[in-house]
C-alpha positions as CSV (number, residue, x, y, z in Angstrom):
1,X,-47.2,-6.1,-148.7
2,X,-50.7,-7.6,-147.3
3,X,-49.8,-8.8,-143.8
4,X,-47.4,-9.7,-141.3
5,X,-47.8,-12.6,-139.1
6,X,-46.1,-13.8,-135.8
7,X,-46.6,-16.8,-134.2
8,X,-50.2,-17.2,-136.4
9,X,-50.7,-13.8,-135.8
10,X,-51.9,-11.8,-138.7
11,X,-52.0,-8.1,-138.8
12,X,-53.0,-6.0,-141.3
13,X,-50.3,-3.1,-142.4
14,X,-53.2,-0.6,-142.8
15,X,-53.6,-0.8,-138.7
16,X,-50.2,0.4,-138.2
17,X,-49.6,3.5,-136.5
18,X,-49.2,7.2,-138.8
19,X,-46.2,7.9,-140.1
20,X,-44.4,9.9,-137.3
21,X,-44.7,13.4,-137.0
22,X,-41.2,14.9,-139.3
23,X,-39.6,16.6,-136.3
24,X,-37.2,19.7,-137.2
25,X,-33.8,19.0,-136.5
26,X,-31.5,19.5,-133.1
27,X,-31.7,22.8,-132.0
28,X,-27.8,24.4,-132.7
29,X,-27.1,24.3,-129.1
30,X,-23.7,25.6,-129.3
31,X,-24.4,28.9,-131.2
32,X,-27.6,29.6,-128.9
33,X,-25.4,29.2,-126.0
34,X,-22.3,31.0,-127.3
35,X,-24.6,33.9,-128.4
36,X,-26.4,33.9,-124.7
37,X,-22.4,33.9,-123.0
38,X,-21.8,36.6,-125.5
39,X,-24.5,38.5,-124.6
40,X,-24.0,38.8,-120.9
41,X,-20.6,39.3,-120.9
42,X,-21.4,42.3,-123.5
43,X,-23.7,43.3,-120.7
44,X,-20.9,43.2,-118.0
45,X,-18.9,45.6,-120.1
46,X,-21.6,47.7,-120.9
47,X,-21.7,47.1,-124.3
48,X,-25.1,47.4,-124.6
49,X,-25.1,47.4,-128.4
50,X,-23.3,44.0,-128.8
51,X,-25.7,42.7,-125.5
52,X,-28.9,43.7,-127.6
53,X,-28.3,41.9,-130.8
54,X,-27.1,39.2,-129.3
55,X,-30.3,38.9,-127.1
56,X,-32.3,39.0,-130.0
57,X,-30.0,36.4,-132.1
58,X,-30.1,33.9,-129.1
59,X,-33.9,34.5,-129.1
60,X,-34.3,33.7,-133.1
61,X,-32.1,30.8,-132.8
62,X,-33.8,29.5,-129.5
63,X,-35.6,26.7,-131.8
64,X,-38.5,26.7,-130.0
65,X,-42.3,27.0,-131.2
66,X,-43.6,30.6,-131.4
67,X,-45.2,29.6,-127.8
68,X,-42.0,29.5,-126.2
69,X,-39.9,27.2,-124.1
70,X,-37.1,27.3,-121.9
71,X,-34.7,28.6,-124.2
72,X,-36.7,31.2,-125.6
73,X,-37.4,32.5,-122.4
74,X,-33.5,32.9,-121.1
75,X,-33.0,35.2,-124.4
76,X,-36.0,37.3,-123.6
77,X,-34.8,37.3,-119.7
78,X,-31.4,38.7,-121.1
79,X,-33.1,40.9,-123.1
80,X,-35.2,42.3,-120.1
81,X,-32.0,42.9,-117.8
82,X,-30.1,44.5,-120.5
83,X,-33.0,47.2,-120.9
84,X,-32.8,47.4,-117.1
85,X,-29.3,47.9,-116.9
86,X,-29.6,50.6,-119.0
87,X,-32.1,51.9,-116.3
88,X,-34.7,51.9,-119.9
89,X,-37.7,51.0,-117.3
90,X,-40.2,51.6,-120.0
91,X,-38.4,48.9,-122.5
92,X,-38.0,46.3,-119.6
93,X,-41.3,46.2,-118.6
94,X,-42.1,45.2,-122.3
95,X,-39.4,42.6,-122.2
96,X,-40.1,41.7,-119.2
97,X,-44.0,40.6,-120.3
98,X,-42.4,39.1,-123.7
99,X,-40.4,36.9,-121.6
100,X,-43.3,36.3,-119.5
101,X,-45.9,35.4,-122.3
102,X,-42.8,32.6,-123.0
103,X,-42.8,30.9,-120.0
104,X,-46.0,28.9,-119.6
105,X,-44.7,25.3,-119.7
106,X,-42.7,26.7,-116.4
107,X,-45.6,28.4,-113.6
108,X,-42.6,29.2,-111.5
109,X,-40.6,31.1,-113.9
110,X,-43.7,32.6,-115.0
111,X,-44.5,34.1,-111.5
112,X,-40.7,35.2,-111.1
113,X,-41.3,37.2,-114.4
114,X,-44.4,38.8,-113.1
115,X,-42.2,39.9,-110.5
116,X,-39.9,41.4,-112.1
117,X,-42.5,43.1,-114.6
118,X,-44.0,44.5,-110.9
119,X,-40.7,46.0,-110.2
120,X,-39.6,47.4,-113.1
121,X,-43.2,49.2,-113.5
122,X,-42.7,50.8,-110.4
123,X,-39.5,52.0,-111.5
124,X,-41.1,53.6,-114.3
125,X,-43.6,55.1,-112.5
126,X,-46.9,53.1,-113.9
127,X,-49.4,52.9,-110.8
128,X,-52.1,51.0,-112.9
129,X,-49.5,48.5,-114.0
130,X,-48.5,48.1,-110.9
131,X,-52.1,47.3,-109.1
132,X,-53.1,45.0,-112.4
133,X,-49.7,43.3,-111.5
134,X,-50.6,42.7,-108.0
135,X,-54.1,41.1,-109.5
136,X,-52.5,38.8,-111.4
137,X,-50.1,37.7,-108.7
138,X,-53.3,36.9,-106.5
139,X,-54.7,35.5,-109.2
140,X,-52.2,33.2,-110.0
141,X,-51.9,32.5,-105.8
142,X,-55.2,30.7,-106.6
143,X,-54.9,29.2,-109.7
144,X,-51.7,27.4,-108.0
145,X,-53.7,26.2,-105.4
146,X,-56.7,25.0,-107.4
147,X,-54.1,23.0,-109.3
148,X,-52.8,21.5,-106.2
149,X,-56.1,20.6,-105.1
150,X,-58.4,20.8,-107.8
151,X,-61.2,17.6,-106.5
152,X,-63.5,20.0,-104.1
153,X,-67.3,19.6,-102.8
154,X,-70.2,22.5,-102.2
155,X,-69.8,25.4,-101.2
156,X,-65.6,25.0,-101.6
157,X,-66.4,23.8,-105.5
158,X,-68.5,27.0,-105.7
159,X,-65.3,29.4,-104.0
160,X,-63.0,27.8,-106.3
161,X,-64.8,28.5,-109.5
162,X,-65.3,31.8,-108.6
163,X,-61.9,32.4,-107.8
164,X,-61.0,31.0,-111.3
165,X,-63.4,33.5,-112.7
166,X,-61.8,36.5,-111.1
167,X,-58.3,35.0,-111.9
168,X,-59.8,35.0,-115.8
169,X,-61.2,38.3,-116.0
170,X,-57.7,40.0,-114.3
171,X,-55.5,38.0,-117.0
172,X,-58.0,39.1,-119.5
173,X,-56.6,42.7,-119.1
174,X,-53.3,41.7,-119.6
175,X,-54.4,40.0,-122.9
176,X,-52.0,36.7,-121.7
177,X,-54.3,34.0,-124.0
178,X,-52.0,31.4,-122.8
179,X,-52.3,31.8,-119.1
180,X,-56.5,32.1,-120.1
181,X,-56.0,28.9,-121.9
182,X,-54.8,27.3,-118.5
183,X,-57.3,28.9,-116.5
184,X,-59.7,27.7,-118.5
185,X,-58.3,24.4,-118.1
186,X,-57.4,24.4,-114.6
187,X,-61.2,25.1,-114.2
188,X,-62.8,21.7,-116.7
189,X,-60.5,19.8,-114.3
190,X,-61.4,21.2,-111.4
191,X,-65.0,20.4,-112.2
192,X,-63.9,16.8,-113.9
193,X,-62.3,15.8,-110.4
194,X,-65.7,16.9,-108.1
195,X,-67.9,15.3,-109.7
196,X,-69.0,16.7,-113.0
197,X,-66.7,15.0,-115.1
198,X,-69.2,14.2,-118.2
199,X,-70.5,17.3,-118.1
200,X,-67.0,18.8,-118.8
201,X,-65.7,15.9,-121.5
202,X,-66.6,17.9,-124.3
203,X,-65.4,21.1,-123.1
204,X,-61.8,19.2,-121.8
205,X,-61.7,17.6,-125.6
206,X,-62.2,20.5,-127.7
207,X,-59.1,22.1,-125.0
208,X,-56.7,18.8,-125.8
209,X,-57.3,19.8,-129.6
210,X,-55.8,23.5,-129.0
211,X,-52.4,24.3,-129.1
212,X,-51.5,24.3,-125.2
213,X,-48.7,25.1,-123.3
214,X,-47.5,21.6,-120.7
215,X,-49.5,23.2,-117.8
216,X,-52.4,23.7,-119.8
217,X,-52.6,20.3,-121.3
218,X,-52.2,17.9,-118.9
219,X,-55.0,19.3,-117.2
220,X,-57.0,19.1,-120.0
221,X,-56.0,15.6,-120.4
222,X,-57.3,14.4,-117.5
223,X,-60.3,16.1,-117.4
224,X,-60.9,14.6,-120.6
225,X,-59.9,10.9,-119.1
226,X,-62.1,11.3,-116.0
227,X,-64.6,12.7,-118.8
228,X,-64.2,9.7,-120.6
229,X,-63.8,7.3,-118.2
230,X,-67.4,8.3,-116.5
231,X,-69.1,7.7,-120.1
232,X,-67.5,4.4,-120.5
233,X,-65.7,4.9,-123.2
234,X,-63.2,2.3,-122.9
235,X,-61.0,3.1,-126.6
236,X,-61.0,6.9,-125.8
237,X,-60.3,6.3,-121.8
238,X,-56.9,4.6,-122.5
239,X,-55.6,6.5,-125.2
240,X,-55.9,9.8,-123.1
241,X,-54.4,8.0,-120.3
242,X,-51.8,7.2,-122.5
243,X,-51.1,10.8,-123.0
244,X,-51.6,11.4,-119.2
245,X,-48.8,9.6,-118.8
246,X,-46.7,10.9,-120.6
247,X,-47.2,14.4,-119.6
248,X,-46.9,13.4,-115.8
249,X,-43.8,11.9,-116.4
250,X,-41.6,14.2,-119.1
251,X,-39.6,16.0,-116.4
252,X,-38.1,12.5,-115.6
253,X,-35.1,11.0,-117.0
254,X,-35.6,8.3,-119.2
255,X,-34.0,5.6,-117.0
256,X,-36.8,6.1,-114.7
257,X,-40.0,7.4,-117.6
258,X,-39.6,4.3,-119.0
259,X,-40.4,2.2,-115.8
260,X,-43.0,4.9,-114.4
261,X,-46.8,4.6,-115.0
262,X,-49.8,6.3,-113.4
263,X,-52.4,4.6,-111.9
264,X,-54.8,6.0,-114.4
265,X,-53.2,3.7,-117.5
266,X,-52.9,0.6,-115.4
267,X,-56.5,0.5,-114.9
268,X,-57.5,2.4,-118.2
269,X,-55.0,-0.6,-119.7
270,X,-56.6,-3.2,-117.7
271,X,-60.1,-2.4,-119.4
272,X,-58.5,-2.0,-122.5
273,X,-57.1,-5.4,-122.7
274,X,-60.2,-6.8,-121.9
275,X,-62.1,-5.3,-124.8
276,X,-59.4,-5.4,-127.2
277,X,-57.2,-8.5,-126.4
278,X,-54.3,-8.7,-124.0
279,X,-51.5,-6.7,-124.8
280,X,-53.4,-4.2,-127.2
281,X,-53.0,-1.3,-124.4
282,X,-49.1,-1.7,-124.6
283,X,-49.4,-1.9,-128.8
284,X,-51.5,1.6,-128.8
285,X,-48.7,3.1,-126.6
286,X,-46.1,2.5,-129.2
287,X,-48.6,3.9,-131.6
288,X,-49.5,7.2,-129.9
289,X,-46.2,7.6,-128.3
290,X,-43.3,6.0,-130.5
291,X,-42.6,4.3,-126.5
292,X,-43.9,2.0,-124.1
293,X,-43.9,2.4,-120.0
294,X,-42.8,-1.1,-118.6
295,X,-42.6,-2.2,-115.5
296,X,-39.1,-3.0,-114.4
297,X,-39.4,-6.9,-113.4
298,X,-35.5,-6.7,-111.6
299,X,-36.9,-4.6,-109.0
300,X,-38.9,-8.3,-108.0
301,X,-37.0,-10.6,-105.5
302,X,-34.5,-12.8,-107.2
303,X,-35.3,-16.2,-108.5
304,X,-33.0,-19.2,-109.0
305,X,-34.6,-19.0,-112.8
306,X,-36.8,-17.5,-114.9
307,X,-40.3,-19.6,-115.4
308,X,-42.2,-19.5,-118.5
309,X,-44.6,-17.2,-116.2
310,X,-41.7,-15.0,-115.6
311,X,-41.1,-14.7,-119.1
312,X,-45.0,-14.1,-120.1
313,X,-45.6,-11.0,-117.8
314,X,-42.7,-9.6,-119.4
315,X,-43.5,-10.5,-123.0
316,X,-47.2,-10.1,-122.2
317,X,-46.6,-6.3,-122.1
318,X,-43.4,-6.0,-124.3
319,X,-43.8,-7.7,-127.5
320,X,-47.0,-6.4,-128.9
321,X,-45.3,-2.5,-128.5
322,X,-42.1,-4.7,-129.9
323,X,-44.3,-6.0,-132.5
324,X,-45.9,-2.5,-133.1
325,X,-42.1,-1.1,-133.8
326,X,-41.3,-3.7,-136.7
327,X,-44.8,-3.0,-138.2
328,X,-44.4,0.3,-138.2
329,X,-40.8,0.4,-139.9
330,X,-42.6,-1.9,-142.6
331,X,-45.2,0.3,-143.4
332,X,-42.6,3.1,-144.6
333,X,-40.9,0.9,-147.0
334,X,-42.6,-1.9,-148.3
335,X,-41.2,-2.7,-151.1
336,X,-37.9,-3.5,-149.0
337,X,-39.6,-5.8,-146.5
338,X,-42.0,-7.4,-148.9
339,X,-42.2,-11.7,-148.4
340,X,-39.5,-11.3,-145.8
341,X,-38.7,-13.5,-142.5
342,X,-37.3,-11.6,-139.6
343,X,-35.7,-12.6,-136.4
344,X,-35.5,-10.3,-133.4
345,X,-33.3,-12.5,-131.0
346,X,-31.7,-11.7,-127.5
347,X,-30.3,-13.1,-124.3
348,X,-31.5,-12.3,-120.6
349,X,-28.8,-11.6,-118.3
350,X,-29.0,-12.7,-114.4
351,X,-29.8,-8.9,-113.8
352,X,-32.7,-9.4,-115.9
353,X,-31.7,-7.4,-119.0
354,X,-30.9,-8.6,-122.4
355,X,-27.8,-8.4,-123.8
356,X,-26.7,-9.6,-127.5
357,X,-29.7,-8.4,-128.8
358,X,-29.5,-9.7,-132.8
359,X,-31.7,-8.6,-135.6
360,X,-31.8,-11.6,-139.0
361,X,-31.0,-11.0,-141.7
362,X,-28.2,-8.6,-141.0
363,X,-29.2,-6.4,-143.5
364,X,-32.0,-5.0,-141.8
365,X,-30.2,-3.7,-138.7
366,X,-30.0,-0.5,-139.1
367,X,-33.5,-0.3,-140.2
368,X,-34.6,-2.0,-137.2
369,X,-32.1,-0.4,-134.5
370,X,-34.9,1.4,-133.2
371,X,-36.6,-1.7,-132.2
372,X,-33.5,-3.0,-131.0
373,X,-33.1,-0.3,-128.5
374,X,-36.6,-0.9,-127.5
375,X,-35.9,-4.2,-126.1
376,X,-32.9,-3.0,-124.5
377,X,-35.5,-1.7,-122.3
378,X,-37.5,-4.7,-121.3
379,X,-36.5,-5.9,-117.8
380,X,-37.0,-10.0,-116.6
381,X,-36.6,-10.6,-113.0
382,X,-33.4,-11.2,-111.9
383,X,-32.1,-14.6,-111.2
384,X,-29.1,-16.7,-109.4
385,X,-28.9,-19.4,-112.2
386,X,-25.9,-18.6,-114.5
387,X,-27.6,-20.3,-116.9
388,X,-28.6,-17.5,-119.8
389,X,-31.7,-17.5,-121.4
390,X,-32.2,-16.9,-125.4
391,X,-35.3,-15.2,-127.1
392,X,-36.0,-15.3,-130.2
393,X,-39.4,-13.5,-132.1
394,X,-39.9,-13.9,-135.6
395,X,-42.0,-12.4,-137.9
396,X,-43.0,-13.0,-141.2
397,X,-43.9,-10.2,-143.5
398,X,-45.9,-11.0,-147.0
C-alpha cells in the first residue's frame, strides 16, 4: 500500500500515527471490589486475619501501575485502618505512608493520608515523626498555593521559590520521590508563568519525559508549552498543548471532554494551521491522542439550514482527525485495504448530529467502527429545515 487519497489528497502511509500503545486489559472490577467489601466487613467482625489478606489481595488486584491510582490507594487505606483497629500504631503508620506514597494523582487524599500518618504517630509515641509530619503539612500548604497561583513577580517570585525549596528539602527526609518530582515541577512552572519560561524549557522537557504522577505532569506540560511557545517553536508548541489539554480536561466526562478546549490549543492550533495547512492541528490530535476536542456547533443559534460555510467549519476541523482514523486503521493491515475505495457516509439531523452513519463496503465496518463513533461526535449547527442533509467522504487507498 503506497498512498491514500481523498478528494486529490494524497498522503503517504509512512506519516500515519504509531501503532497505539497495547493497553492491558479492564481491570477485574468485580473481584477488586468484592475483595475490598470482604475486607471491611472482616474488619467489622474483627476478623482481622481474613481483613488483612483481603487488603493485600484487593491491593495486588488494584490493576494499577506500581505508582498507584485510586484503587490502589483504597486497598492500602483498608490496610492502614485494619492495623489501627488493632490499635498496631507502629504498623499503621507504615500503611498509612504506603497509602500515601499511592496517592499522588489525588493532592487531597494525599494530605488526608498525611493526616492520618500525623495521628497514628502520635499514638505510637514517635515525637520526630510527628514534627517531620507537621513540616510536610506546611510544606504542602505552600506547594498548594504556588499551584494555585504559580505566575508571580520580584520579590513574591523570589518568596515562592524559596518556599518550594524548603517544601523540597522537608519531603526529602521522608524519601517521597514522587511528591519531589511535583515539587520540582510545580517550581519550572512557576518560573515558566513569571517570566523565565525559556530558561526552564529544557528543564520542564526532560520532567515530561519522566514517569509522573497527573499533578506532576501537567505542570510540567505547560511549563514546557510556555517554554516552547517563547522560542517559537511552532510544531513543539501545539503538540504539548495537545497534551495540555488533555490533562486539564480528564476529570470530565466525555460528553463534555470532547467539546472542551483550552485556550492554549486554540491559539497553539491557530499557528499550527498556518505553518502546516489548515486542519493539520486537529490531524496531530488524533495522532497523539487516539481523539479530537471539537467544538459543539449546536450550541450556535439555529439556522433555517445548514450553508456550505456551516458545513466547512465543521468539516474544517473534523475530517482531517476523521481522515487520520481511516489512515491509521490502514496502516495495521495493509494487505486488507490494499487498492480499495471507501465511503464514510452520514446524515445531519436538525439538532445538528449525524445519524445513519454508513461505512462502504460493508465489509469493513467493524474495522472502521472506531471511526464511525468518531463522527458520532461531530456537531453541525442546529437548524429548523426538516430537510436532512447527507455526507459522504471517500477515500481511496492504493
Amino acid at each position: 500500500m503506497r498512498a491514500m487519497r481523498r478528494a486529490g489528497l494524497f498522503l503517504c502511509l509512512s506519516l500515519c500515527a504509531p501503532s497505539p500503545p497495547v493497553f492491558a486489559e479492564e481491570p477485574a472490577t468485580k473481584s477488586y471490589e468484592q475483595l475490598l467489601t470482604a475486607g471491611r466487613s472482616a474488619l467489622k467482625m474483627k476478623d482481622w486475619a481474613v481483613a488483612e489478606q483481603a487488603c493485600k489481595d484487593a491491593l495486588a488486584s488494584a490493576d494499577e501501575p506500581t505508582s498507584g491510582g485510586p484503587r490502589s490507594v483504597r486497598a492500602a487505606k483498608l490496610c492502614a485502618e485494619l492495623e489501627v483497629d488493632r490499635r498496631d500504631w507502629p504498623a499503621a503508620v507504615r500503611r498509612y505512608r504506603d497509602a500515601q506514597r499511592l496517592a499522588l494523582d489525588d493532592l487531597a487524599e494525599h494530605r488526608r493520608l498525611l493526616l492520618l500518618r500525623k495521628y497514628a504517630a502520635k499514638e505510637a509515641g514517635r515525637a520526630p515523626l510527628v514534627q517531620l509530619l507537621e513540616e510536610l503539612l506546611n510544606a504542602d500548604d505552600d506547594l498548594q498555593v504556588a499551584l494555585r497561583r504559580p505566575e508571580r513577580s520580584g520579590a513574591g517570585l523570589q518568596k515562592t521559590l524559596a518556599s518550594l525549596a524548603t517544601a523540597q528539602a522537608a519531603f526529602a527526609k521522608d524519601r517521597d520521590t514522587g511528591y519531589l518530582l511535583l515539587i520540582k515541577a510545580v517550581r519550572v512552572l512557576v518560573r515558566a508563568r513569571s517570566g523565565e519560561a525559556k530558561e526552564v524549557r529544557a528543564e520542564a522537557e526532560r520532567l515530561v519525559a519522566e514517569v509522573l504522577h497527573r499533578p506532576a505532569r501537567q505542570a510540567a506540560v505547560e511549563a514546557a508549552f510556555l517554554g516552547a511557545e517563547a522560542d517559537g517553536d511552532v510544531d513543539a508548541t501545539a503538540e504539548l498543548a495537545i497534551r495540555l489539554n488533555q490533562a486539564r480536561n480528564a476529570d470530565l466526562p466525555e460528553r463534555r471532554r470532547r467539546y472542551t478546549r483550552i485556550r492554549e490549543l486554540e491559539r497553539a492550533c491557530r499557528a499550527y494551521d498556518q505553518k502546516n495547512g489548515v486542519g493539520a492541528c486537529a490531524k496531530r490530535e488524533f495522532e497523539l491522542t487516539l481523539s479530537v476536542s471539537l467544538i459543539d456547533y449546536s450550541r450556535d443559534r439555529r439556522r433555517v439550514e445548514l450553508s456550505a460555510d456551516d458545513l466547512s467549519r465543521v468539516h474544517t476541523q473534523a475530517l482531517p482527525a476523521l481522515q487520520a482514523c481511516v489512515l491509521r486503521i490502514a496502516r495495521h493491515e495493509p494487505e486488507r485495504f490494499v487498492d480499495t475505495d471507501l465511503v464514510l457516509s452520514w446524515v445531519i439531523d436538525p439538532d445538528g448530529k449525524p445519524i445513519e452513519i454508513g461505512i462502504a463496503p460493508k465489509r469493513y465496518q467493524e474495522d472502521l467502527k472506531g471511526c464511525a463513533e468518531l463522527i458520532a461526535w461531530f456537531r453541525y449547527p442546529r437548524v429548523s429545515s426538516r430537510e436532512p442533509k447527507s455526507v459522504q467522504v471517500p477515500y481511496h487507498l492504493d
